[in-house]
Residue frames as qw, qx, qy, qz and C-alpha x, y, z in Angstrom:
[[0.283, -0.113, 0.903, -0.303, 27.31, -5.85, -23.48],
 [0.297, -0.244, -0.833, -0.397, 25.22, -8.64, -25.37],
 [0.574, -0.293, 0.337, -0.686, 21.77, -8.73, -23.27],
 [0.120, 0.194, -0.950, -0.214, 21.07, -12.36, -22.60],
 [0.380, 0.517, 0.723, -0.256, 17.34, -12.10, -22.94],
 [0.329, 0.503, 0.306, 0.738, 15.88, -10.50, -25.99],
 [0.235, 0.038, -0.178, 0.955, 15.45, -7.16, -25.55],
 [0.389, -0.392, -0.321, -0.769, 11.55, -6.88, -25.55],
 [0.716, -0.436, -0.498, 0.222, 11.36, -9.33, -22.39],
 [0.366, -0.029, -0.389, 0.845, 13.56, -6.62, -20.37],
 [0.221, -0.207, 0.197, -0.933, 10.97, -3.55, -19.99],
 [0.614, -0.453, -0.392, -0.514, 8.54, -5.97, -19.32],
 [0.659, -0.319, -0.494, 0.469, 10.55, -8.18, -16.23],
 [0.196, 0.062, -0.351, 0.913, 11.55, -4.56, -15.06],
 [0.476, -0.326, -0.072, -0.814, 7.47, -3.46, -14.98],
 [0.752, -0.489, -0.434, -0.079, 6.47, -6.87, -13.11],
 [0.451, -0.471, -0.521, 0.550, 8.82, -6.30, -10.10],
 [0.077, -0.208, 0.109, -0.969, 8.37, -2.39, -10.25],
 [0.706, -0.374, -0.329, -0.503, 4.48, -3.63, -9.63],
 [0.762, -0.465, -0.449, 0.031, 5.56, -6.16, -7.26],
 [0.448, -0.055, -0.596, 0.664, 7.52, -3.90, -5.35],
 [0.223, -0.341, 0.067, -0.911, 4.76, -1.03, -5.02],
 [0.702, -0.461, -0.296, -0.454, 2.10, -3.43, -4.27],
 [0.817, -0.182, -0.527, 0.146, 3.99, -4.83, -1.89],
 [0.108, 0.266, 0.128, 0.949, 4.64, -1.49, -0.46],
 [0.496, -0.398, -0.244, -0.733, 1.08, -0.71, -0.37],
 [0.746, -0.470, -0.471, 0.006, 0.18, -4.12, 1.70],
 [0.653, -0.099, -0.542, 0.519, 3.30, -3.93, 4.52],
 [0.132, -0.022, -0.254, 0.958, 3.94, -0.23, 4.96],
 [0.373, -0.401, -0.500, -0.671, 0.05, 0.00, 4.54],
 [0.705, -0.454, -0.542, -0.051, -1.10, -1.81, 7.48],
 [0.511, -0.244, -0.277, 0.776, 1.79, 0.06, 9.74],
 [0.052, -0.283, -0.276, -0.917, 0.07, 3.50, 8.46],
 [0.539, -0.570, -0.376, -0.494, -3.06, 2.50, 9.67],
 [0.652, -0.480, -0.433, 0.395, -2.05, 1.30, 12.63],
 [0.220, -0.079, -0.162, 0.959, -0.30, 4.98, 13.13],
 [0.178, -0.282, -0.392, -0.857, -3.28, 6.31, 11.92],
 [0.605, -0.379, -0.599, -0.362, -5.42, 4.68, 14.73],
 [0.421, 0.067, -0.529, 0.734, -2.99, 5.58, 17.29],
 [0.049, -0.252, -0.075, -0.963, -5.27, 8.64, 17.80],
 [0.623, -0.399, -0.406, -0.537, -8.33, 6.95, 18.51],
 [0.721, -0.306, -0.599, 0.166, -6.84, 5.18, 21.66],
 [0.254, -0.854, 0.349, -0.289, -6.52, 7.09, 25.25],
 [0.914, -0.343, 0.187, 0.106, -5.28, 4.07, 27.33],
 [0.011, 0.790, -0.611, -0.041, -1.14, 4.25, 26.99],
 [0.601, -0.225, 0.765, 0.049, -0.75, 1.02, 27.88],
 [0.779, 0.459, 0.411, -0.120, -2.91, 0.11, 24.35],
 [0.322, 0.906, -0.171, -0.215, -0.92, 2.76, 22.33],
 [0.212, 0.689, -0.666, -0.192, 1.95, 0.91, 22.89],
 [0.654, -0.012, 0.747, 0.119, 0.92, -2.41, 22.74],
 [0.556, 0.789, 0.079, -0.250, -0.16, -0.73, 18.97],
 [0.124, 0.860, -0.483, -0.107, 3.65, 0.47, 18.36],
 [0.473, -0.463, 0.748, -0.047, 4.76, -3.12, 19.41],
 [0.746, 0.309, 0.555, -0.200, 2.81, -4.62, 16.99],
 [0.774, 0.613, 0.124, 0.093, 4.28, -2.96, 14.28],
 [0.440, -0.801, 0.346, 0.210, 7.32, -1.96, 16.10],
 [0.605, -0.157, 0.676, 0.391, 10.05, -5.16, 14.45],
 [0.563, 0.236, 0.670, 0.422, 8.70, -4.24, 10.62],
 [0.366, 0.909, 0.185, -0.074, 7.23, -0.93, 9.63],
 [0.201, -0.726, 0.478, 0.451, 11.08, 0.59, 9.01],
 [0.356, -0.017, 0.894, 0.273, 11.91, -2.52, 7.18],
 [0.458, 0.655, 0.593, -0.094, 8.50, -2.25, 5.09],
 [0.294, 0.886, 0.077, -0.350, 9.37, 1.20, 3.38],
 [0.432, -0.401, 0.623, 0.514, 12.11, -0.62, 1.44],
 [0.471, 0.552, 0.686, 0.061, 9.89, -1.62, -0.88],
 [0.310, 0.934, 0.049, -0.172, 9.01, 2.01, -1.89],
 [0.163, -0.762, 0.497, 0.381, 12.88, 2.37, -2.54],
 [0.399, -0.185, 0.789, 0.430, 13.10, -0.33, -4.47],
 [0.470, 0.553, 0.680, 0.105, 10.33, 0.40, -6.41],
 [0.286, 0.937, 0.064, -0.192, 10.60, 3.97, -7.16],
 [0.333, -0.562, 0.641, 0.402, 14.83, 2.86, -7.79],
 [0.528, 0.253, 0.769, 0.256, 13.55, 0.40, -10.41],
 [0.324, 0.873, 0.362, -0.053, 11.05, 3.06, -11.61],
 [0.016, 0.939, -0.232, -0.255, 14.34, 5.97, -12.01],
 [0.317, -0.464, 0.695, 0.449, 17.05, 3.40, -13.74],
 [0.342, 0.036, 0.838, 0.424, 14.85, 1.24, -16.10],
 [0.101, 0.830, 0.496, 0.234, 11.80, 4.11, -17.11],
 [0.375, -0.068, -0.013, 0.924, 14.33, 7.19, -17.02],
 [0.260, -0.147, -0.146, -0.943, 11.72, 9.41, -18.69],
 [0.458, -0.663, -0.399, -0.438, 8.48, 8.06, -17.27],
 [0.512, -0.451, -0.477, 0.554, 10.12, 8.82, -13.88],
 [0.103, -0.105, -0.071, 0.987, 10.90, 12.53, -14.78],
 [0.298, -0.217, -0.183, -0.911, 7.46, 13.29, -15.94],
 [0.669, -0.539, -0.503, -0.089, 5.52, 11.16, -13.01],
 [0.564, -0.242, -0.431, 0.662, 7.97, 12.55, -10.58],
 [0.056, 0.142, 0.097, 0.983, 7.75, 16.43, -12.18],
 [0.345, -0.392, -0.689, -0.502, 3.73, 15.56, -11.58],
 [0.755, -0.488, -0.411, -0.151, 3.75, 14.60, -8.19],
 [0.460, 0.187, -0.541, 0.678, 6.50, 16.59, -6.84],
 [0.455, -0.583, 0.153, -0.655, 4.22, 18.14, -4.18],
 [0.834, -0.410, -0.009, -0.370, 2.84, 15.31, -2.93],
 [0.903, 0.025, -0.350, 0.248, 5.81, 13.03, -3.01],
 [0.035, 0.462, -0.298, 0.835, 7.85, 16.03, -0.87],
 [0.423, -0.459, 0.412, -0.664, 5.41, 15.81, 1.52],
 [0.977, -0.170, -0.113, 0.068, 5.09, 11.81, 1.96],
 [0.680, 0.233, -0.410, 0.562, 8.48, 12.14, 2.66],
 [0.137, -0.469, 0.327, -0.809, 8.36, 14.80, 4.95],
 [0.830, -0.238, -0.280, -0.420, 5.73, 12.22, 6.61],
 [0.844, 0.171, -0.507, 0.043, 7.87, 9.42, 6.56],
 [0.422, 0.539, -0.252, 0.684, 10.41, 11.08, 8.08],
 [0.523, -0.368, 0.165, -0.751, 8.20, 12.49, 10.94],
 [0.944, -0.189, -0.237, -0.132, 7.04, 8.76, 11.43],
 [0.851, 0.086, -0.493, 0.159, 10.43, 7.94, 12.18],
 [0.026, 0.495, -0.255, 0.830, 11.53, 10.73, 14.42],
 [0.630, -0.317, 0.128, -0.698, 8.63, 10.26, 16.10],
 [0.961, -0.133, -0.220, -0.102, 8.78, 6.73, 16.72],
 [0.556, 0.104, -0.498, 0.657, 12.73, 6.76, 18.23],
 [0.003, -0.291, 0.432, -0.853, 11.90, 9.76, 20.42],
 [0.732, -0.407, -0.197, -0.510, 8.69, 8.35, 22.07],
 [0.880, 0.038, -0.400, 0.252, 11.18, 5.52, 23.34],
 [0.441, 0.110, -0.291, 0.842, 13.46, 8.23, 24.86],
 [0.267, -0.591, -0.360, -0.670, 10.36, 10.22, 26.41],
 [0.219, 0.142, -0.703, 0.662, 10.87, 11.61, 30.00],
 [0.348, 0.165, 0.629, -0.675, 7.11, 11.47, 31.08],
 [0.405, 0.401, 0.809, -0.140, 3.89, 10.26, 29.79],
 [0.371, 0.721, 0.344, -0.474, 3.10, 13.62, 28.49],
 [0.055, -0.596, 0.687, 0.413, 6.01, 13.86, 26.32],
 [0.291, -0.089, 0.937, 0.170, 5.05, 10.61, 24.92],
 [0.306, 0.664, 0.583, -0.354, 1.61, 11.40, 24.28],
 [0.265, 0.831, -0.126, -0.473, 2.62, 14.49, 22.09],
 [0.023, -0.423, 0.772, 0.474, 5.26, 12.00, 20.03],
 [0.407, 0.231, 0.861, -0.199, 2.02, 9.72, 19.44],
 [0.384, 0.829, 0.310, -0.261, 0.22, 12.39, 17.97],
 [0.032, 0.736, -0.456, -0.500, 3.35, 13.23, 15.70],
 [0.162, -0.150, 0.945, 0.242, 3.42, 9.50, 14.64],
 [0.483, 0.571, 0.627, -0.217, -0.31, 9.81, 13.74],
 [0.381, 0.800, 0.089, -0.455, -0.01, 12.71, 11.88],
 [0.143, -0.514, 0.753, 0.385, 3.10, 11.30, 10.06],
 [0.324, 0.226, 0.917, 0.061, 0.58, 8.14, 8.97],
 [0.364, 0.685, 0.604, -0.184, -1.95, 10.24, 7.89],
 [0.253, 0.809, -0.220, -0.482, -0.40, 12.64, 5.90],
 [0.016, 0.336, -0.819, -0.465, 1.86, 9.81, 3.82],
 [0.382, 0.275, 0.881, -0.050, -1.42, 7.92, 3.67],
 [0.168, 0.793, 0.152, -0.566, -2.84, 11.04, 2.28],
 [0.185, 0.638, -0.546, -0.510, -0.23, 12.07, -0.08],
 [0.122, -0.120, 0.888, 0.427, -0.03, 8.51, -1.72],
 [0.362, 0.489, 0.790, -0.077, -3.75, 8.39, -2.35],
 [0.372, 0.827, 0.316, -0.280, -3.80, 11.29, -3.79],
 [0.111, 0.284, -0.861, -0.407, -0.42, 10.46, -6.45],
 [0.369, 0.202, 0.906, 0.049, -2.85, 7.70, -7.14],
 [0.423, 0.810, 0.297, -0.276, -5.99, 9.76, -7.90],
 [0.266, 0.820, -0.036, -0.506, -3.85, 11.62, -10.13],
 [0.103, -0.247, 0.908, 0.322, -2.29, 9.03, -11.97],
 [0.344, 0.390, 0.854, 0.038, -5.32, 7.04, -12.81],
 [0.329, 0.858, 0.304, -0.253, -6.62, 10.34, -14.47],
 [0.678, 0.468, 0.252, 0.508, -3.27, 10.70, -16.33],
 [0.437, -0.228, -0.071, 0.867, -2.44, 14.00, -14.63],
 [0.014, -0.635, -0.538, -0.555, -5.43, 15.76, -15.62],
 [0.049, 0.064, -0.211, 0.974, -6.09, 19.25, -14.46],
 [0.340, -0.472, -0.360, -0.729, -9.32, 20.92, -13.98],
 [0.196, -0.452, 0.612, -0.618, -11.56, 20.43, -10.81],
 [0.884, 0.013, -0.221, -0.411, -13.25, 17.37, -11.40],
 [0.772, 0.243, -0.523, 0.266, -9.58, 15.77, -11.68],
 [0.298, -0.496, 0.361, -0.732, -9.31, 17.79, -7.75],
 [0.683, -0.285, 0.049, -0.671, -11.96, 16.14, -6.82],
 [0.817, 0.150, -0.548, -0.102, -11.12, 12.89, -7.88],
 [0.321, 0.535, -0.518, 0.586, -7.78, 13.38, -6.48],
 [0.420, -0.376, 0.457, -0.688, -9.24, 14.09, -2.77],
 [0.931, -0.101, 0.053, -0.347, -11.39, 10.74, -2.81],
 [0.909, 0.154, -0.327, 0.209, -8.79, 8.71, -3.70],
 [0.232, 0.440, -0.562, 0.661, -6.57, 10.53, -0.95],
 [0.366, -0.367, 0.618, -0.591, -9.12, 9.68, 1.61],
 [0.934, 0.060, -0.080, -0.342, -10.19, 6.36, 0.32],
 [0.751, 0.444, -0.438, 0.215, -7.12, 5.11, 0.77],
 [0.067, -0.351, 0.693, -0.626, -5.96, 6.26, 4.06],
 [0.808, -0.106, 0.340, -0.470, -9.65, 4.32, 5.05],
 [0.927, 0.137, -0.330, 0.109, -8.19, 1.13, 3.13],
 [0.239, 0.522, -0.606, 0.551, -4.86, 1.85, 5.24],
 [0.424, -0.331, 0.580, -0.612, -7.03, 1.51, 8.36],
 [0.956, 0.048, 0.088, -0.275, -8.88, -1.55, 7.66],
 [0.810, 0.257, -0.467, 0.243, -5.44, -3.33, 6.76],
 [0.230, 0.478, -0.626, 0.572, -4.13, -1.94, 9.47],
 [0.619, -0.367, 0.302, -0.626, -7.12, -2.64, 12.19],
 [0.968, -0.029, -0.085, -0.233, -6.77, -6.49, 10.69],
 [0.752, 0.327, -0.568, 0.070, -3.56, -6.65, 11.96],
 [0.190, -0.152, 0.723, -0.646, -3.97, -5.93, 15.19],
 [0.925, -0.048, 0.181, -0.331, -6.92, -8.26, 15.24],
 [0.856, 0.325, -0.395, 0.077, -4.46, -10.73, 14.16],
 [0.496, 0.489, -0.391, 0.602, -1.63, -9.37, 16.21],
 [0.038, -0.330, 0.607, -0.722, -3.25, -8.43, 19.46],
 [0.339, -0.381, -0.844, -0.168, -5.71, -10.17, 21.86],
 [0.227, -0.443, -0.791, 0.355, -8.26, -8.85, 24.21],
 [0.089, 0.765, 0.285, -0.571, -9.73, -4.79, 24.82],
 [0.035, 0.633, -0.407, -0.658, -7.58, -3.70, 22.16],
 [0.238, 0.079, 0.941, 0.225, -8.36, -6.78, 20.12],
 [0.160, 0.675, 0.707, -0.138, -11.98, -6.01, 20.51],
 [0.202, -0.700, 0.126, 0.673, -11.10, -2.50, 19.38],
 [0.095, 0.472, -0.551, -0.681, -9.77, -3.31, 16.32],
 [0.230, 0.505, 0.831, -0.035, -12.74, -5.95, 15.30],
 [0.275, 0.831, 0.480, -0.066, -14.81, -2.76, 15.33],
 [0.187, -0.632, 0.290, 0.694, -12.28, -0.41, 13.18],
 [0.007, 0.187, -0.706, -0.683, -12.43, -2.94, 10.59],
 [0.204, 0.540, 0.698, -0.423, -16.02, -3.31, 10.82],
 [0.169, 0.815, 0.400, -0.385, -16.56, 0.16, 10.31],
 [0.224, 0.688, -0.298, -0.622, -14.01, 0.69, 7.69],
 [0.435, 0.075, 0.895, 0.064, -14.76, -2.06, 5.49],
 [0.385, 0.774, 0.467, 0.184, -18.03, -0.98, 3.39],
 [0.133, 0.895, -0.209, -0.371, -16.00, 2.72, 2.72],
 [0.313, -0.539, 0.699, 0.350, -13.43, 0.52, 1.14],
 [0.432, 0.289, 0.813, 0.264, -15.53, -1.07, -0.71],
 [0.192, 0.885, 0.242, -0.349, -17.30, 2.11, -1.64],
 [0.051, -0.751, 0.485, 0.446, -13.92, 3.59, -2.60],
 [0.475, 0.016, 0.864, 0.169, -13.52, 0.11, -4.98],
 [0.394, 0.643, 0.652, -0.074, -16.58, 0.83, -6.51],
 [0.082, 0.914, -0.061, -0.393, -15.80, 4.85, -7.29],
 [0.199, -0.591, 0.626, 0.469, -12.26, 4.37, -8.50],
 [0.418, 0.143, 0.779, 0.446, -13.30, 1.23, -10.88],
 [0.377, 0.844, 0.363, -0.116, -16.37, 3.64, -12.34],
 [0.144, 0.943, -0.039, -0.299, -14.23, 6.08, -13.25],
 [0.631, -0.468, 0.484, 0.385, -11.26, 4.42, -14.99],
 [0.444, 0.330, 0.703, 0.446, -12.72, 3.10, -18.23],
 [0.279, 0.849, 0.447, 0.035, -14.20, 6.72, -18.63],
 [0.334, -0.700, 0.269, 0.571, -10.64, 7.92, -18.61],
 [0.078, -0.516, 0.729, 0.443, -10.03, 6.41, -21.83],
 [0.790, 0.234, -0.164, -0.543, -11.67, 4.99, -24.62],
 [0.599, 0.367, -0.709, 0.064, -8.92, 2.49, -24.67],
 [0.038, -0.078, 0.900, -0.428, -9.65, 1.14, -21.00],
 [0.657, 0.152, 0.385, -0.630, -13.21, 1.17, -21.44],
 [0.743, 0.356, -0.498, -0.269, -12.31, -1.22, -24.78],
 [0.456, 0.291, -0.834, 0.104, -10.16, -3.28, -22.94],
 [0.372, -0.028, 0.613, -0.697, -12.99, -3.53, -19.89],
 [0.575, 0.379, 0.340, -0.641, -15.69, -4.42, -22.26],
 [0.641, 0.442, -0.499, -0.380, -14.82, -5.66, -25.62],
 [0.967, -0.168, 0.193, -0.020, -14.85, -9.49, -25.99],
 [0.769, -0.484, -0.415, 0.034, -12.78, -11.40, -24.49],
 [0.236, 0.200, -0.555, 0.772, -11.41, -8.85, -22.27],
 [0.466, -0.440, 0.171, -0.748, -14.44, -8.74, -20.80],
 [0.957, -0.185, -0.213, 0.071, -14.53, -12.92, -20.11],
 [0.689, 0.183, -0.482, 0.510, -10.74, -12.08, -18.40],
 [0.045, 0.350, -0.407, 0.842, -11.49, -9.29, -16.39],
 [0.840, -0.419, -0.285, -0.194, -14.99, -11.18, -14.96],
 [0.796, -0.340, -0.453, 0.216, -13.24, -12.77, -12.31],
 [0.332, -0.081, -0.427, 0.838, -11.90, -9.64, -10.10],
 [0.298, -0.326, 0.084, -0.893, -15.04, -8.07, -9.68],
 [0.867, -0.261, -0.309, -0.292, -16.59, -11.31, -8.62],
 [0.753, -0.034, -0.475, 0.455, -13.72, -12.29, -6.63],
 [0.129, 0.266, -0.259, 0.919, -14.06, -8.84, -4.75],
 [0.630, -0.380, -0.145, -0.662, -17.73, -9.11, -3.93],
 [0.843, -0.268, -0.418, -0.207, -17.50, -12.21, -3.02],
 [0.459, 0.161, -0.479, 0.731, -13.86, -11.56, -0.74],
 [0.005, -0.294, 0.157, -0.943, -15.70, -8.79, 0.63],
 [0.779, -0.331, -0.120, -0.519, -19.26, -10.13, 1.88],
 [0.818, 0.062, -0.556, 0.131, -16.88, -13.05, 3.16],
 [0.316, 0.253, -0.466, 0.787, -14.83, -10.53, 5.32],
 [0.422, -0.189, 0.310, -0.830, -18.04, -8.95, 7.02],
 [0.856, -0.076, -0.486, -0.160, -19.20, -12.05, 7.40],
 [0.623, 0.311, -0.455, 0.555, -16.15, -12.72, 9.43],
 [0.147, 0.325, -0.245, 0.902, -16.22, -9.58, 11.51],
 [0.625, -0.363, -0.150, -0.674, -19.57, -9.97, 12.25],
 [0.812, -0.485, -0.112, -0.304, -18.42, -12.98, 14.40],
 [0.590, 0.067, -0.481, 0.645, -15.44, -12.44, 15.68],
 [0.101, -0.564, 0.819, -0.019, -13.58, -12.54, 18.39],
 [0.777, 0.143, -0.591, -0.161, -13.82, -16.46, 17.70],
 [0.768, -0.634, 0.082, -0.041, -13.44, -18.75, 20.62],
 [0.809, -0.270, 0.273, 0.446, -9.83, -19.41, 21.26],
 [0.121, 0.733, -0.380, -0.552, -8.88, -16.32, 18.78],
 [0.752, 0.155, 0.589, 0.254, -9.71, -18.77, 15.93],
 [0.483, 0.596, 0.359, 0.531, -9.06, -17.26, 12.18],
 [0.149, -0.878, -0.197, 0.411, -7.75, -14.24, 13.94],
 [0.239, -0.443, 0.441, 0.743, -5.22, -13.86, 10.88],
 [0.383, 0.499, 0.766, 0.133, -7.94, -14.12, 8.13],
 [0.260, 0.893, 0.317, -0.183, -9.29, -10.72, 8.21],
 [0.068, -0.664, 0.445, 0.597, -5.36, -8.87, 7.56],
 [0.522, 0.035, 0.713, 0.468, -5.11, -12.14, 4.86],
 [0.380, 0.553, 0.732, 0.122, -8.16, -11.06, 3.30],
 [0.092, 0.939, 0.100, -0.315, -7.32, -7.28, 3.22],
 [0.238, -0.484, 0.585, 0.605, -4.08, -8.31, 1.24],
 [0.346, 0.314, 0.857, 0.219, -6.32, -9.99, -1.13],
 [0.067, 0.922, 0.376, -0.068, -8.65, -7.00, -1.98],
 [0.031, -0.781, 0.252, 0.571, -5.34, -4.84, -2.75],
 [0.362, -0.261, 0.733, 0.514, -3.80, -7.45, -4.60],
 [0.301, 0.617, 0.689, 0.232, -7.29, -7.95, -6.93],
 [0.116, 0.937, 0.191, -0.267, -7.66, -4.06, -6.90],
 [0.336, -0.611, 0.440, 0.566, -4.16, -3.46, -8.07],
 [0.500, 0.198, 0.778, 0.326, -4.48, -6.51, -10.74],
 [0.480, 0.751, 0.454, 0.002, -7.41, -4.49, -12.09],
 [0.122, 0.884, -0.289, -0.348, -5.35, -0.99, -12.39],
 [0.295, -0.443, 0.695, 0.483, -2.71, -2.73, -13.82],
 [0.438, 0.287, 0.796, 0.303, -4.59, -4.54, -16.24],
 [0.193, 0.952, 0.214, -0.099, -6.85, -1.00, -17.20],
 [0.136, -0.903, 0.363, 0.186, -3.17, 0.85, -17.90],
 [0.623, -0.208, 0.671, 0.343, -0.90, -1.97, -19.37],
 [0.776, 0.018, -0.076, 0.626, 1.27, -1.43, -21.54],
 [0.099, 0.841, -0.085, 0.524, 1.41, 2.34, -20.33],
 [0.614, -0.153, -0.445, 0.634, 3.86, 3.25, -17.56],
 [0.075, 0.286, 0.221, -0.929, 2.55, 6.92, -18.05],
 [0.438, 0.461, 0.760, -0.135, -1.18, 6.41, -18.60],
 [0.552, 0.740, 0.379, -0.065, -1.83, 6.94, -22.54],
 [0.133, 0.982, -0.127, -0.051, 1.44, 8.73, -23.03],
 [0.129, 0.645, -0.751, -0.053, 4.53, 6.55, -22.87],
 [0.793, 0.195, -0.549, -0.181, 4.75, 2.73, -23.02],
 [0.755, -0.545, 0.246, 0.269, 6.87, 0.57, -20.73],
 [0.788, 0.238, 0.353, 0.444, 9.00, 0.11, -24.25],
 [0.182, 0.917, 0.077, 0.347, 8.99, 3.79, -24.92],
 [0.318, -0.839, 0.242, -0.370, 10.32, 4.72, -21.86],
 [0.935, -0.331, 0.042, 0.116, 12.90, 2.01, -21.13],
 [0.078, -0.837, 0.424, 0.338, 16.23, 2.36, -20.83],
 [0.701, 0.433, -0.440, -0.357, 18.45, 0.77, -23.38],
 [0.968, -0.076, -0.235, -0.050, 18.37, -3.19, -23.57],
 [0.747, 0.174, -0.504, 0.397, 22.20, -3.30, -22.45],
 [0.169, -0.375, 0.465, -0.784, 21.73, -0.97, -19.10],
 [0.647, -0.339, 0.261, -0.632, 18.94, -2.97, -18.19],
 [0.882, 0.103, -0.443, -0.124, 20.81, -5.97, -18.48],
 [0.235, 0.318, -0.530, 0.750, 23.17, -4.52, -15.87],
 [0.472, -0.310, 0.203, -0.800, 20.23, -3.40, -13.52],
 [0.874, -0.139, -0.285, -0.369, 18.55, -6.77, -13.89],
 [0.799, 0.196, -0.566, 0.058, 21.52, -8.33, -12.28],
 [0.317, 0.215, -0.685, 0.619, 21.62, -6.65, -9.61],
 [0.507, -0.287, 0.180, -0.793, 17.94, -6.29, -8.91],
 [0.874, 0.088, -0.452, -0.155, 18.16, -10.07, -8.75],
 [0.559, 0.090, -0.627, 0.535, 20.69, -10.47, -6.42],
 [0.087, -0.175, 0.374, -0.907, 18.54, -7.33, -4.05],
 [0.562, -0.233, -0.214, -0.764, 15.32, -8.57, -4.18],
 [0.738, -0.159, -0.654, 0.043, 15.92, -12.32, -2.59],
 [0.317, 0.266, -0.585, 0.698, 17.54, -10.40, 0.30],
 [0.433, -0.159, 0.078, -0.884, 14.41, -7.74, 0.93],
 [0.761, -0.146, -0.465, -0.428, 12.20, -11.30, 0.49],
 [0.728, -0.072, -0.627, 0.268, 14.13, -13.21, 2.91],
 [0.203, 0.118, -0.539, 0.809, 14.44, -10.39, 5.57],
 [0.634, -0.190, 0.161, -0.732, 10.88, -10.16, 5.57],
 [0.875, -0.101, -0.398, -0.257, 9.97, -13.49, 5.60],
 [0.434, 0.225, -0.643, 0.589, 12.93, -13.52, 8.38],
 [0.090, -0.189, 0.372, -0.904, 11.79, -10.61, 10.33],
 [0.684, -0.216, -0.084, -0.692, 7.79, -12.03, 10.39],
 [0.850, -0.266, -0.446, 0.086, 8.95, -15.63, 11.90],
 [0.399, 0.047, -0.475, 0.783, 11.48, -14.36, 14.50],
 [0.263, -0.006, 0.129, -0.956, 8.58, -11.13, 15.32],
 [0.500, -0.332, -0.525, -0.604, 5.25, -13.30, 14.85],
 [0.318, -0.432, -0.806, 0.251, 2.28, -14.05, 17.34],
 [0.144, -0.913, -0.344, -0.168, 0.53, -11.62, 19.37],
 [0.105, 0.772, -0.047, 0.625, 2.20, -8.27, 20.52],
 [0.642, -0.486, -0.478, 0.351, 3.63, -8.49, 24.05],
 [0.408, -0.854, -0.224, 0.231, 4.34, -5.69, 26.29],
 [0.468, 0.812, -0.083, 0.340, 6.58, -2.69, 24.64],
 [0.489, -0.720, 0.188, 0.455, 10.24, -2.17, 26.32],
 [0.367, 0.911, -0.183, 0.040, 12.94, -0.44, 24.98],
 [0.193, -0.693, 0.672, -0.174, 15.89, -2.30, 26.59]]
């Protein structure tokens, strides 16, 4: 089969949506994480499940993404899947095992013959959030270091596994400030409050250490004029970020004014963090070791693939963009019936 683009245009179109389906990924099923993840902090039942309600109509729906990204990642980068998968088979095992747990745990609360019973599936649905938040921060850490051993790359590894689950909460506290109003509102004000400057911490850590992976990201950080292109996402991050606590600092607003700002602005702060990785790591798919071009499949499979990841992606776009007008406003009282 002829391809009817040239063939160098194909491993790139297949790396933008692989990107736009992780990050997109990261934001949805992100903010549902935290929210599980925050479950814990609340006693009040009644709050817990005005929590679940909130993300009740979309977290399921959200983890498509991953499928479609890691599906994109196993048909059109055959070999950087086997040797990012062969990397990260612990952790990706046990985000699944997570996931998995999340959902369990979220049908049988529903079907829970007393309070306590419910209580104990709460704390399964936390631990489910925190452990896939876990595992995926720490596949990150070890990607951005290229799979490096030793205990430094450990170390790394661990920060970025709990700097992340604390970005998870802050997206996830700003959508229940978006999503609910009053105690629990006021609640999740101070979540993202307090996890706000760790996120920005974590920002700060993760960019230090990239360019010192690699002479070749610290060239493409610093040499002119990648350093006049990449200016504007560390300045757009400060300034995103003093904006948000800004914000926080005076909310609730009268009449729940900008009460969807803070979640906006936490998509903003992945999307500019991502931008950077991507831009520190482009044109590697496995960092310093394979290409996107290296590791693509050939030009007439991924002319197949392309047609049909075209025809899946409008769907995934439109059911969310379905499922958030039909499900928006604030969070109303959880039933099952």
């Amino acid at each position: 089969m002829t391809p009817f683009l040239p063939a160098e245009w194909l491993p790139l179109i297949f790396a933008g949506l692989m990107a736009l389906a992780i990050l997109a990924y990261v934001v949805l099923d992100g903010f549902d994480l935290g929210v599980g993840i925050l479950l814990e902090t609340v006693d009040q039942e009644s709050d817990r499940d005005r929590m679940i309600a909130a993300i009740g109509p979309f977290w399921d729906a959200n983890e498509t993404w991953l499928v479609l990204g890691v599906g994109l990642l196993l048909v059109a980068f055959p070999t950087a899947h086997g040797i990012i998968l062969t990397a990260l088979y612990l952790p990706v095992a046990l985000m699944l095992v997570a996931l998995i747990l999340r959902g369990v745990a979220f049908e049988f609360r529903a079907k829970a013959a007393d309070d306590a019973a419910k209580r104990r599936w709460d704390r399964w649905f936390f631990l489910g959030s925190l452990v896939a938040a876990l595992s995926q921060g720490w596949m990150l850490g070890r990607y951005v270091l290229g799979f490096a051993e030793g205990w430094a790359a450990t170390g790394f590894a661990l920060m970025s596994a709990i700097g992340l689950a604390i970005a998870y909460v802050f997206i996830g506290a700003c959508w229940l400030i978006w999503r609910t109003e009053g105690a629990l509102q006021a609640h999740a004000i101070t979540w993202a409050r307090r996890a706000l400057w760790p996120v920005a911490l974590g920002i700060l850590l993760v960019s230090a250490v990239t360019p010192l992976v690699s002479a070749r990201i610290a060239a493409r950080w610093f040499d002119w004029p990648g350093l006049l292109m990449l200016a504007p996402l560390p300045i757009l991050t400060a300034l995103l970020l003093f904006g948000l606590a800004r914000m926080l600092m005076r909310m609730p607003l009268a009449e729940d004014a900008w009460h969807h700002i803070p979640f906006w602005g936490a998509t903003g702060l992945f999307v500019l963090f991502f931008t950077g990785l991507a831009w520190s790591f482009f044109p590697y798919v496995v960092p310093e070791r394979l290409t996107i071009w290296e590791s693509a499949s050939a030009p007439e499979s991924l002319t197949i693939i392309l047609a049909g990841a075209l025809f899946v992606l409008p769907v995934i776009v439109l059911y969310t963009v379905f499922a958030w007008r039909v499900f928006g406003g604030k969070a109303r009282d959880l039933t099952y019936y």
